[in-house]
C-alpha positions as CSV (number, residue, x, y, z in Angstrom):
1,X,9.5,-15.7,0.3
2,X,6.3,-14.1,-1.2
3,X,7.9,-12.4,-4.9
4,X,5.9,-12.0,-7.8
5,X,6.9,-12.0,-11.3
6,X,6.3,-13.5,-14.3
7,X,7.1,-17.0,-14.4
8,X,4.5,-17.3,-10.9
9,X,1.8,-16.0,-12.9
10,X,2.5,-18.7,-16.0
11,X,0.1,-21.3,-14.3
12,X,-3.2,-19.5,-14.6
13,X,-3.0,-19.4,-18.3
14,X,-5.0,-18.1,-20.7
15,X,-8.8,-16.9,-19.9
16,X,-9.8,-18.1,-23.5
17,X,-8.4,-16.9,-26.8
18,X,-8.0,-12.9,-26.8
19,X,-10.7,-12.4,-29.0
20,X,-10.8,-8.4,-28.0
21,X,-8.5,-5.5,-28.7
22,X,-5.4,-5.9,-26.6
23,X,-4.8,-3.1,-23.5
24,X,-1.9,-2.0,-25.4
25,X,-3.6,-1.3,-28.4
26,X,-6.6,-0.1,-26.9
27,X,-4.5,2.2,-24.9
28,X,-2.7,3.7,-28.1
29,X,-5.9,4.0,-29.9
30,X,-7.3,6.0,-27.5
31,X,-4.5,8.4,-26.9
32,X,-3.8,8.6,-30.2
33,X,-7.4,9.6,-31.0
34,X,-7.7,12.0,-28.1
35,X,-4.6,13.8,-29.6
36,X,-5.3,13.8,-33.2
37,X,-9.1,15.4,-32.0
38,X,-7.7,17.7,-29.8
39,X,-4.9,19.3,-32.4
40,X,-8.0,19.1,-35.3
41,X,-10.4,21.3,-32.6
42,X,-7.4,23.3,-31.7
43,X,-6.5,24.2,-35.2
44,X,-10.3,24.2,-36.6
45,X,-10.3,27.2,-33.5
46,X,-7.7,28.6,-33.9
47,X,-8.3,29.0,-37.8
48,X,-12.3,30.1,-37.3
49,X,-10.2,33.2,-34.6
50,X,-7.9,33.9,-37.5
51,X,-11.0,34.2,-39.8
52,X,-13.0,36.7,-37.6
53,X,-9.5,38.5,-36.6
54,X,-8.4,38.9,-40.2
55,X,-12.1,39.9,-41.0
56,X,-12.8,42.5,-38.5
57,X,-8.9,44.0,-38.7
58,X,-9.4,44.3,-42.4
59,X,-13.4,46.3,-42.1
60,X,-11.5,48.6,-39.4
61,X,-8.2,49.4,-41.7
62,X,-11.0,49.6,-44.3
63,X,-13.1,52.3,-42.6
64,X,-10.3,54.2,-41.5
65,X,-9.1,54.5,-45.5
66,X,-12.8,55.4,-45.9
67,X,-12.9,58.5,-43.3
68,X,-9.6,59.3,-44.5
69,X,-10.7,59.8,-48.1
70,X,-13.8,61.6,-46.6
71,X,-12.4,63.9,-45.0
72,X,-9.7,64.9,-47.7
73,X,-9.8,68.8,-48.5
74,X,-9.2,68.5,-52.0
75,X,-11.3,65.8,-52.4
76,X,-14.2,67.9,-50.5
77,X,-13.3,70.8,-53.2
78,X,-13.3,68.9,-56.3
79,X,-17.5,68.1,-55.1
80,X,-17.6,72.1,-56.6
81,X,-15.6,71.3,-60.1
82,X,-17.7,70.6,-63.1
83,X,-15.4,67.4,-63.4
84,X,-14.7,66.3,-59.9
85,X,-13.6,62.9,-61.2
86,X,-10.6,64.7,-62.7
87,X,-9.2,65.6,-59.6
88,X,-10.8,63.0,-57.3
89,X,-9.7,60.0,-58.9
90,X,-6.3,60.6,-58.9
91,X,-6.7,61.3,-55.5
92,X,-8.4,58.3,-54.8
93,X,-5.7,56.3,-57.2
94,X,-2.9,57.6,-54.7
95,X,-4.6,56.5,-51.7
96,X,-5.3,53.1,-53.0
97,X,-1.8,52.4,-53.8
98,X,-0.6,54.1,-50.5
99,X,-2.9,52.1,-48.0
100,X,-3.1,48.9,-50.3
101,X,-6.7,48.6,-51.0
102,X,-8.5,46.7,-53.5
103,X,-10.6,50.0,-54.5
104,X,-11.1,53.6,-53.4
105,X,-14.3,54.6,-54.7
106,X,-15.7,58.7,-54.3
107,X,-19.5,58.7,-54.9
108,X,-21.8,61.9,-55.1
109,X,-25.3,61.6,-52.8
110,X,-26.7,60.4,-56.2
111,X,-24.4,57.3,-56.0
112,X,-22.8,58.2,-59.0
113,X,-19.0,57.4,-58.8
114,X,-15.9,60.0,-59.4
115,X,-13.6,57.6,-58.8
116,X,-13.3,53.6,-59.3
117,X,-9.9,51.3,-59.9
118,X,-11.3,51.1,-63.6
119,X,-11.9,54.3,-65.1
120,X,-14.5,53.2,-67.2
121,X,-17.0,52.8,-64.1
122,X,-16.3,56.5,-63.4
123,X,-20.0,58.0,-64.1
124,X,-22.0,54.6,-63.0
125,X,-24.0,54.2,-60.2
126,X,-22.9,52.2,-57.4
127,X,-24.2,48.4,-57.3
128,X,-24.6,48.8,-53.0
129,X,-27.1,50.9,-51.2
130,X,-25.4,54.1,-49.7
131,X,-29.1,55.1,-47.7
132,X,-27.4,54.5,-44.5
133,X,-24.6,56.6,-45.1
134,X,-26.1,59.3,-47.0
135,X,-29.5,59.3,-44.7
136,X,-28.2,57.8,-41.4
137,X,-25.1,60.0,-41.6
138,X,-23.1,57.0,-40.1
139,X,-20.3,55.3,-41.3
140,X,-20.5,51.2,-42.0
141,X,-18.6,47.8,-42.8
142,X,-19.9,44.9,-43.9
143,X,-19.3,42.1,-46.5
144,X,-20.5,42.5,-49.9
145,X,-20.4,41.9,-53.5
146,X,-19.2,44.8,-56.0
147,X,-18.0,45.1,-59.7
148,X,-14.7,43.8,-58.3
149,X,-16.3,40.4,-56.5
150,X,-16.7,39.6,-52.8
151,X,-14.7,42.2,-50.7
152,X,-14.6,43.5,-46.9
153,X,-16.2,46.8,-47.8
154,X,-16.2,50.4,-45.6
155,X,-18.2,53.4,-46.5
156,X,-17.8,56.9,-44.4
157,X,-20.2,60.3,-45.4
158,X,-18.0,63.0,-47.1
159,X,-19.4,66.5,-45.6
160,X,-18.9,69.8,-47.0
161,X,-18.2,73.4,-45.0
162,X,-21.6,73.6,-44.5
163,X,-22.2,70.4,-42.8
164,X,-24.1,68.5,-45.5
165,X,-23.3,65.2,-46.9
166,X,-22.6,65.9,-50.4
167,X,-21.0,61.9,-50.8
168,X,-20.1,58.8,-50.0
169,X,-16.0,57.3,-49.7
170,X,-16.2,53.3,-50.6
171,X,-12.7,51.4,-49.8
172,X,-12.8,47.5,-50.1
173,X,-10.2,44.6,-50.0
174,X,-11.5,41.7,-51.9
175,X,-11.8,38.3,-50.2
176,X,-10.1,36.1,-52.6
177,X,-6.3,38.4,-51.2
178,X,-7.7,37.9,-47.8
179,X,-8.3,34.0,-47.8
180,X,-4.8,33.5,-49.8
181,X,-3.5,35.1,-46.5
182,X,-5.6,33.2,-44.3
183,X,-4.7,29.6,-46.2
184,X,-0.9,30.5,-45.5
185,X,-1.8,31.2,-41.4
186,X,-3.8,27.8,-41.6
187,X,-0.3,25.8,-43.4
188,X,1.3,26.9,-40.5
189,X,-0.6,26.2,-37.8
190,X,-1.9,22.9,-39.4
191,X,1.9,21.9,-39.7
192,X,2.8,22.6,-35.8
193,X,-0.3,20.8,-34.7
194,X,1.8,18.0,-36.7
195,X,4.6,18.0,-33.7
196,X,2.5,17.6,-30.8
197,X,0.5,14.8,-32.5
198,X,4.0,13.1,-33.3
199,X,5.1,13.4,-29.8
200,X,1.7,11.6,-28.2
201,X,2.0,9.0,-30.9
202,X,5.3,7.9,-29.6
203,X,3.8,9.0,-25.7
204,X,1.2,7.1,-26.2
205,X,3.0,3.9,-27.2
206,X,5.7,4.3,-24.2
207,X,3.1,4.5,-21.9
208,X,1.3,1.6,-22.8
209,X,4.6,-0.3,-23.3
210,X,5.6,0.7,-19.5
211,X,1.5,-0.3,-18.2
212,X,1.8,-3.6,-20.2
213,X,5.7,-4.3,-18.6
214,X,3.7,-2.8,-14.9
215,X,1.2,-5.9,-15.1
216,X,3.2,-8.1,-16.5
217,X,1.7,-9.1,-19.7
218,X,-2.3,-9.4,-18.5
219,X,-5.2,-8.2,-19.9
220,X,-7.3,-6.0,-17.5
221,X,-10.1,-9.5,-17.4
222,X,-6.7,-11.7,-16.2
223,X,-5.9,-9.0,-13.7
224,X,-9.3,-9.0,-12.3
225,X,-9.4,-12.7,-12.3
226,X,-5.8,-12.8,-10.4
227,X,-7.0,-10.8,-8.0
228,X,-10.3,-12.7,-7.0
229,X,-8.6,-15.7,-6.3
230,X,-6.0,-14.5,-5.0
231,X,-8.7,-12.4,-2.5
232,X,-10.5,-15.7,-2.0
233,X,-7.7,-17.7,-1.0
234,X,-6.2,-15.5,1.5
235,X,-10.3,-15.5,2.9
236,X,-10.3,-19.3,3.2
237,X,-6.8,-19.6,4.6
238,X,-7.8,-20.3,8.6
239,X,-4.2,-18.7,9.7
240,X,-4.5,-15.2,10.3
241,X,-2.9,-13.5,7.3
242,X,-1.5,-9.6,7.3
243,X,0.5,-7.7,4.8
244,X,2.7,-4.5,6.0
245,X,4.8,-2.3,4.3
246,X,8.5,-1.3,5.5
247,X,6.6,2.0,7.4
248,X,4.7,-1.4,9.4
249,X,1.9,0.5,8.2
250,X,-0.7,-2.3,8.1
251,X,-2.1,-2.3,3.9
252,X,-4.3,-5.7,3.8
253,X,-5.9,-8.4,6.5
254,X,-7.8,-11.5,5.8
255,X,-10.9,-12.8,7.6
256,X,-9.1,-14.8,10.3
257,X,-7.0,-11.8,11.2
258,X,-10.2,-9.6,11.4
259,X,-11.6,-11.6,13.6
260,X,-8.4,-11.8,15.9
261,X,-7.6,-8.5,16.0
262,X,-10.6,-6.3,14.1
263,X,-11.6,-5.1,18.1
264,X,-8.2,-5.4,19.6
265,X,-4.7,-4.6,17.9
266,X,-4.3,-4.2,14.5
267,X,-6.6,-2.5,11.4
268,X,-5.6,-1.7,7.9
269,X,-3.7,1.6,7.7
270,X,-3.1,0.9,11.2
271,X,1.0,0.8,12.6
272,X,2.3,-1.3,14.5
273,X,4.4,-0.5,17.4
274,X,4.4,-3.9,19.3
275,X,7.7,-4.3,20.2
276,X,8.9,-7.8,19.0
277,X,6.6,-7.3,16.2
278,X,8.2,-4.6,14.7
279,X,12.1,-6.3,15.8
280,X,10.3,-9.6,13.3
281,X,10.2,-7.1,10.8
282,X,13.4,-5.0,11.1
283,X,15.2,-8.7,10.5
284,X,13.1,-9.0,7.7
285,X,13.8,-6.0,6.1
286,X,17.7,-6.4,6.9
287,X,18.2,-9.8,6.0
288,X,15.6,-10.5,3.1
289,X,15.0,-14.0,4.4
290,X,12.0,-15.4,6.1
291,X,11.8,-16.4,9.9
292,X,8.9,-18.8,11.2
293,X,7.4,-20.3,14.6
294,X,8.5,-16.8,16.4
295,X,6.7,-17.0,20.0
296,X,4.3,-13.7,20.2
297,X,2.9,-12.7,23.5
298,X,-0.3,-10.4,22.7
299,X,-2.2,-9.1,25.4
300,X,-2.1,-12.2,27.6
301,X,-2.3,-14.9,24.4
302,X,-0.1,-16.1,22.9
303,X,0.7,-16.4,19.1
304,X,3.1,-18.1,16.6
305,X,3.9,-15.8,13.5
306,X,5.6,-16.7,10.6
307,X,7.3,-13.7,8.6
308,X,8.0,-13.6,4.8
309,X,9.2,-10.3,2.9
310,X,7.7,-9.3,-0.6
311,X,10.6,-9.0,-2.9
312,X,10.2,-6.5,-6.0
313,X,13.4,-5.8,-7.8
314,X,15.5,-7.3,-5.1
315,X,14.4,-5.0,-2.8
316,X,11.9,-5.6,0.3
317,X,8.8,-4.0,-0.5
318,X,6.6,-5.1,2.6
319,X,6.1,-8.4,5.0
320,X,3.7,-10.9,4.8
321,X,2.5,-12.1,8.4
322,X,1.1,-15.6,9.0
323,X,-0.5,-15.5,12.8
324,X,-1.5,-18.2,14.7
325,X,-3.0,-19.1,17.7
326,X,-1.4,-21.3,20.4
327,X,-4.7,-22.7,21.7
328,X,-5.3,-23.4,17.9
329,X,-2.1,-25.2,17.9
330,X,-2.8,-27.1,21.1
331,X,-6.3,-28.1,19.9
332,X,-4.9,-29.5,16.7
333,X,-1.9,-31.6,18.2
334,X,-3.6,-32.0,21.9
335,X,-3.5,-36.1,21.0
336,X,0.4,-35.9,19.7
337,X,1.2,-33.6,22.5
338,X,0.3,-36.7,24.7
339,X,2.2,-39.2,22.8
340,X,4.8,-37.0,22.8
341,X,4.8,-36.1,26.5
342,X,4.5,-40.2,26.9
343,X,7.6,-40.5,24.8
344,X,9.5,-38.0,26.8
345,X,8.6,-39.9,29.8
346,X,9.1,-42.9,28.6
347,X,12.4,-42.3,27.0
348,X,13.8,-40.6,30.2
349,X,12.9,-43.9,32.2
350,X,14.4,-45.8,29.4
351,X,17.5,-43.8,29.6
352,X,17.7,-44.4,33.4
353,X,16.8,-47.8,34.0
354,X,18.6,-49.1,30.8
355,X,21.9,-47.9,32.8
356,X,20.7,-49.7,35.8
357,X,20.4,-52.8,34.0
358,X,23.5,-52.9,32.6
359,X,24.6,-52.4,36.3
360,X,21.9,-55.5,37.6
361,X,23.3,-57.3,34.4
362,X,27.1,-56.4,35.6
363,X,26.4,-57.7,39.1
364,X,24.8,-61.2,37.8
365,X,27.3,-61.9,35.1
366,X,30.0,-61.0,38.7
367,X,27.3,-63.9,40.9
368,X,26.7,-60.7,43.2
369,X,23.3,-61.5,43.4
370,X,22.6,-60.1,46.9
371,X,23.9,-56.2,45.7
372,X,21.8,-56.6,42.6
373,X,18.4,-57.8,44.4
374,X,19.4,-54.8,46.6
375,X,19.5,-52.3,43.1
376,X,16.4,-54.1,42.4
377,X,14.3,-53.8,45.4
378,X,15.6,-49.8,45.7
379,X,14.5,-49.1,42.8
380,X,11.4,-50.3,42.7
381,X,10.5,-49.1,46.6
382,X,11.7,-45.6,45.2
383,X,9.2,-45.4,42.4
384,X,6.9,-47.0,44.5
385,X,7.2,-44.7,46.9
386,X,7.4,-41.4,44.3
387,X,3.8,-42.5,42.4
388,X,2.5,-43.6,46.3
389,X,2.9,-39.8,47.5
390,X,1.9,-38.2,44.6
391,X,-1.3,-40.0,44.2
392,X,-2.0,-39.8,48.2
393,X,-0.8,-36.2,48.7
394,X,-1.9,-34.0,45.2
395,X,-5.7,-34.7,44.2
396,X,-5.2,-32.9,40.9
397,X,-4.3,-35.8,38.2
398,X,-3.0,-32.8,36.2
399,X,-1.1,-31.3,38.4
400,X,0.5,-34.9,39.6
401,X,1.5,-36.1,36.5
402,X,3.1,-32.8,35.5
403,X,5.2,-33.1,39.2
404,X,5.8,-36.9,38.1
405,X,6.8,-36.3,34.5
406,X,9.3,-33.7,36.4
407,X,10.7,-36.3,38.7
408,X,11.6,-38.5,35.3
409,X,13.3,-35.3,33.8
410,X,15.2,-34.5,36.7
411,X,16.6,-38.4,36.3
412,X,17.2,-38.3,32.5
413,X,19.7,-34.5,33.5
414,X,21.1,-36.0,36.5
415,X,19.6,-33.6,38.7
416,X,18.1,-34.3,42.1
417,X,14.4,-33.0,42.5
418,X,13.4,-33.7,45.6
419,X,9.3,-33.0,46.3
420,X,8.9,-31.7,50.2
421,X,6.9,-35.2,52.0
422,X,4.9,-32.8,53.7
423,X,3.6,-31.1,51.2
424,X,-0.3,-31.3,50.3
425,X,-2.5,-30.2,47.6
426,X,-5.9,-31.6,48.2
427,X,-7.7,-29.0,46.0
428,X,-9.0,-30.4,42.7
429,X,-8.9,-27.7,40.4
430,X,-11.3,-26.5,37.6
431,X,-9.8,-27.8,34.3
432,X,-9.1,-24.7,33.1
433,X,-7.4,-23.0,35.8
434,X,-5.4,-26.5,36.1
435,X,-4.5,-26.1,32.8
436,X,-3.4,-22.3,33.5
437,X,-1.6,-23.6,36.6
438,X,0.6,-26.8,35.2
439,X,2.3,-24.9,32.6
440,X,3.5,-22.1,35.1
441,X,4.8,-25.0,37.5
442,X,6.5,-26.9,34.5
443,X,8.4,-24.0,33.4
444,X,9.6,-22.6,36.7
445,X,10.6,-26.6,37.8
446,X,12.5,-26.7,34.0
447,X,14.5,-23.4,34.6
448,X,15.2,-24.2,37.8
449,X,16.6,-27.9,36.7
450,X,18.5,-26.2,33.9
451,X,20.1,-23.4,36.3
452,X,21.1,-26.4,38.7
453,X,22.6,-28.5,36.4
454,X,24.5,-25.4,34.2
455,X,26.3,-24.3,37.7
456,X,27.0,-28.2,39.4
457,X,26.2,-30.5,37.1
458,X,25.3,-33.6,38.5
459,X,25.6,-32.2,41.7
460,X,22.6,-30.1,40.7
461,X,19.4,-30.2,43.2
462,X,16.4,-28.6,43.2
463,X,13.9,-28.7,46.2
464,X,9.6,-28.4,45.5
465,X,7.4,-28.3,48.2
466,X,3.3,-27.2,48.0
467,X,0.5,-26.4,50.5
468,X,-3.3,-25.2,50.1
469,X,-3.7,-24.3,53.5
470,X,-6.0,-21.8,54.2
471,X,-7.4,-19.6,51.0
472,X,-4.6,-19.9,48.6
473,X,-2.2,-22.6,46.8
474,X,1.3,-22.1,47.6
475,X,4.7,-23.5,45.2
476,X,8.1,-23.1,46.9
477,X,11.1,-23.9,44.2
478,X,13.9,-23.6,45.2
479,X,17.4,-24.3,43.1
480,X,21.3,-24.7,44.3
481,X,22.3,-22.7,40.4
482,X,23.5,-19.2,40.4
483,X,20.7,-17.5,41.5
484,X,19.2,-14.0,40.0
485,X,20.6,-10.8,40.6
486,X,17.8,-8.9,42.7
487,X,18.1,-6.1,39.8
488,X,17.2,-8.9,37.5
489,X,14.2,-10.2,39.4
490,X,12.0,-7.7,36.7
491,X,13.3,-8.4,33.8
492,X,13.1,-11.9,33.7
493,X,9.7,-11.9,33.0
494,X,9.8,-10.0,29.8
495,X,9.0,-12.0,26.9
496,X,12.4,-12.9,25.3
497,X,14.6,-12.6,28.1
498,X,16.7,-15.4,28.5
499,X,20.2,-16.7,29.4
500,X,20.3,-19.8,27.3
501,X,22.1,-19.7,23.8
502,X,20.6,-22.2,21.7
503,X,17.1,-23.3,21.2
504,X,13.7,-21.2,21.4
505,X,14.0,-20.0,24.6
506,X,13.3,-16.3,26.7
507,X,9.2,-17.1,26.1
508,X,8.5,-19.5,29.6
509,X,8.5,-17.0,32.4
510,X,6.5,-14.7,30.1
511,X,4.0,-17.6,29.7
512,X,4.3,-18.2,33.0
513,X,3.5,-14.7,34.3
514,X,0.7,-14.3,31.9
515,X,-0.9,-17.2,33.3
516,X,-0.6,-16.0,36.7
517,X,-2.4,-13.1,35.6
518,X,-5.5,-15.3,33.8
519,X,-5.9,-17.4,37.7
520,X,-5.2,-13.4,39.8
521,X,-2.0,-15.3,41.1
522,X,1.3,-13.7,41.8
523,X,5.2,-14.8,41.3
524,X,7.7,-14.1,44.3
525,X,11.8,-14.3,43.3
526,X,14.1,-14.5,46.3
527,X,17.5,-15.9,47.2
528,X,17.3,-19.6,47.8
529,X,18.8,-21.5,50.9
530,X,20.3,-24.0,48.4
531,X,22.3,-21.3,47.0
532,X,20.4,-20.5,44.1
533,X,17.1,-19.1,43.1
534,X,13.4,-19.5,45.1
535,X,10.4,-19.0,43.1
536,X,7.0,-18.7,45.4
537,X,3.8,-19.0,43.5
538,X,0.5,-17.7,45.0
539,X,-2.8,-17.9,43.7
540,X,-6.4,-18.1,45.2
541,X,-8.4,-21.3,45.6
542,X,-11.6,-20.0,44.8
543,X,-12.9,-16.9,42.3
């Protein structure tokens, strides 16, 4: 079961002694920093606005008391008194304390004032040049210096009945009031760019937590590392290796399955909608538990997959698929096939003739020596004979042996196959259609034997006779079992169909039909004079 989690990644160990800044801490470091800069630009912003926004609020309100003053009636009159200062600075006093400026100030087009916060500068000069307003005839603000200090500053033209300017209106707010207003905004803003910082502090710090937890412990160098040789592994592993997730979306393939399938089936981000493919997975998913050696017929070749889920948090988070060929197989254990084959054949024989000896052995300890040279002499004429027709009657070896290793089966599940003596095969194959050819024999001859047997026992029989007359080699065999239903005579061909209950069965006749289709051959069902099924197989001599 493919699961990842820490104790699995335990054996790489350590890529040399940290000697750098950990992920976490880099990670907090960096948010950290990228919210303590952005709350300083924020508020070093927002208090540079607040500065031009208190600035230019104040020179408007500032110019307004100006052309209020200037335009004043009484104020305009007292220009005609021989002491205008009399009535203008109380004037000017009132509006000061009414508007809240720093200083009303009523100059004459000399620039001598009439009015000023501090009656003793009444009769001075101004200190600022009034040539714009007095010349220009236009109203300004601007920041300047006076007798009071640094102050946002407004002057308007005072015009008489005539239309002349006969004097200037000055209103001011000094700076120093103005900043003590902007340092209180600043506090303020200053202390809420404290609760957002707070907040990505502690963030920051989750999040790297939660990452660190995510990759369970590594440093982004380990990671990297992990993944290379894992990447090279799958590369060099010579099964075909593919990763789905629970959609059967295809996420991951390694060389070998690029190779197999890269012009075919299957591509990343591909699905798959093969039927027992996806059925392999559906168990998976459901069951959480691996299957192996699962028979997969792919467009006329066959396969052996293996299927593993990938567990995350107990629950199935995709399926690992290990594919392999069956020619691969059968290239790898061609020399232990034949041992094994020889072991089957042998151990059948074994199994019969042991029982005859003990019967030969039974009828010399009894002194009936003339029925027991009679067992003897049967016996051997009847292998003789067997071994005589085959190699006299069927030129292909392959083909022979297969109907001969058949004959010692059928004695070892005490069911009588009997071979046709006049039948004849005297065409001698091309190795690889023979090899095509034997297995399609040996399955239909084992189902058959296994249908006989199942309905009679050892009263089971199954009859095999062959020609190659004319253009085409022709198998007749025939069983005394149950026969198939004529509605059935489709679907037992479908890979998986089967009527047996134990073992890996329901892949033979698929095999079998698939190399029927490799030799252009074709498979006839019928009802059998035996009582059972008949199985004709056709296929051309020559391509």
């Amino acid at each position: 079961m493919a699961q990842l989690d820490g104790g699995e990644i335990e054996h790489m160990g350590v890529l040399g002694k940290r000697k750098n800044i950990t992920l976490l801490t880099q990670l907090t470091i960096l948010i950290v920093l990228v919210i303590f800069i952005s709350s300083l630009l924020i508020t070093v912003l927002f208090s540079t606005m607040l500065d031009d926004i208190v600035e230019s609020y104040m020179g408007e309100q500032a110019l307004t008391v100006a052309k209020l003053t200037a335009q004043n009636k009484d104020i305009i009159q007292a220009f005609q008194d021989e002491q205008p200062s009399e009535v203008i600075q109380t004037i000017s006093e009132t509006i000061r304390h009414t508007t809240g400026a720093d200083y009303v100030t009523v100059a004459n087009d000399k620039g001598v004032r009439y009015s000023h916060p501090n009656p003793e500068n009444i009769g001075e000069p101004t200190m600022t040049s009034n040539k714009a307003v007095l010349e220009e005839h236009r109203s300004i603000i601007y920041r300047g210096n006076g007798v009071s200090g640094p102050a946002i500053k407004a002057k308007a033209p005072i015009w008489n009945e005539k239309g002349e300017v006969i004097g200037v209106s000055s209103v001011g707010f000094l700076v120093d009031r103005l900043e003590k207003q902007v340092l209180d905004y600043r506090k303020h803003i200053f202390q809420l760019s404290i609760i957002p910082l707070v907040f990505g502090i502690g963030g920051a710090i989750l999040i790297a937590r939660r990452l660190k937890k995510l990759t369970f412990g590594l440093e982004p160098e380990e990671i990297s590392y992990l993944f290379k040789e894992k990447e090279a592994t799958l590369e060099s592993i010579r099964d075909a290796t593919i990763t789905v997730n629970n959609s059967k979306q295809i996420t991951s393939m390694n060389k070998r399955a690029r190779e197999l399938f890269g012009n075919q089936h299957l591509s990343v981000g591909m699905t798959i909608h093969h039927r027992q493919l996806t059925t392999t997975i559906d168990q998976v998913v459901d069951k959480k538990e691996s299957t192996y050696n699962q028979k997969l017929l792919l467009d006329q070749q066959l396969y052996v997959v293996d299927a593993s889920p990938i567990i995350k948090k107990e629950e199935v988070g995709g399926i690992v698929l290990t594919i392999r060929t069956v020619s691969e197989i059968e290239q790898l254990t061609e020399e232990f096939s034949k041992i094994k084959n020889f072991s089957e054949n042998m151990r059948a024989q074994n199994h019969e003739f042991l029982n005859k000896l003990n019967t030969i052995y039974g009828l010399l300890v009894l002194k009936q020596y003339d029925r027991a040279i009679s067992i003897v002499s049967s016996e051997v004429s009847e292998r003789q004979d067997i071994i005589s027709f085959l190699m006299s009657s069927v030129k292909d070896p392959l083909i022979a042996a297969c109907l001969l290793g058949k004959v010692n089966r059928s004695k070892e599940l005490q069911v009588q196959l009997v071979i046709d003596p006049e039948s004849h095969l005297s065409s001698e194959l091309e190795m690889t259609r023979s090899n095509h050819f034997v297995p399609i024999i040996g399955n239909v001859i084992d189902n058959a034997m296994e249908a006989a047997r199942k309905k009679n026992h050892s009263e089971g029989k199954v009859y095999v006779s062959f020609t190659d007359l004319g253009k085409e080699i022709i198998f007749d065999i025939e069983d005394n079992g149950a026969g198939i239903p004529e509605k059935m005579t489709e679907v037992i061909f479908e890979e998986g169909y089967t009527t047996k209950s134990e073992g890996d069965h329901g892949i033979g006749l698929a095999i079998a039909k698939n190399a029927l289709s490799a030799l252009n051959g074709q498979m006839y069902v019928d009802k059998s004079e035996l009582g059972g099924a008949r199985f004709t197989i056709v296929i051309p001599q020559d391509q």
